[in-house]
Residue, then its C-alpha position, 0 to 999 in steps of 0.5 A: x141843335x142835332x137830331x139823334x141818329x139810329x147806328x143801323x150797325x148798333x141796332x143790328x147787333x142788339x137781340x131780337x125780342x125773344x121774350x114774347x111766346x110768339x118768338x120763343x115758340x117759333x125758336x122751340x120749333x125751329x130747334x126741335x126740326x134741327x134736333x128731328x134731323x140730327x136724330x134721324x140720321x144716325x138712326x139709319x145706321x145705330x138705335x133705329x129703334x129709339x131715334x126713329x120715333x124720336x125723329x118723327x115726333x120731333x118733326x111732326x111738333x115742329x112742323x105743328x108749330x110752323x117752324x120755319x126750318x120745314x125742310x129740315x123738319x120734313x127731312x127729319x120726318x123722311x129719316x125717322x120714318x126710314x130708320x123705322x123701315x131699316x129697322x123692320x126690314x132688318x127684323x123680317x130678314x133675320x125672322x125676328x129680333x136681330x139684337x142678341x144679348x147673349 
């Protein structure tokens, strides 16, 4: 009679449980400290008044939740909190709103 044997390469493919809360919420947090870094960077040059504070919340959910991404949430914080400095230095050097509808 033989023993059944795990295919470790079978078991490799399968998913990871990811229906258990403790799983999707480590998964919401990782995804959110990537979408703060992906925000905050084109916040520097366009909409640094949206993606900015868009950014920082992000990151600061994420970095609540114990992503395990926390670099990539603590590099989210670091641009939005500098797409809010280019946004007021640029406001001060002007004397006031720089965007002109007109």
């Amino acid at each position: 009679m033989k023993t059944a044997v795990a295919n470790p390469a079978a078991t490799a493919r399968e998913p990871l449980a990811t229906g258990s809360p403790a799983a999707r919420g480590t998964r919401d947090a990782d995804g959110m400290a990537v979408a703060s870094f992906l925000l905050g960077l084109p916040g520097l040059l366009v909409l640094n008044f949206v993606l900015g504070p868009a950014a920082v919340v992000l990151a600061l959910v994420a970095l609540g939740r114990g992503t395990a991404r926390r670099g990539r949430a603590l590099l989210g914080l670091a641009l939005g909190v500098a797409d809010l400095a280019v946004m007021i230095a640029l406001t001060v050097a002007d004397h006031g709103v720089i965007w002109s509808f007109t």
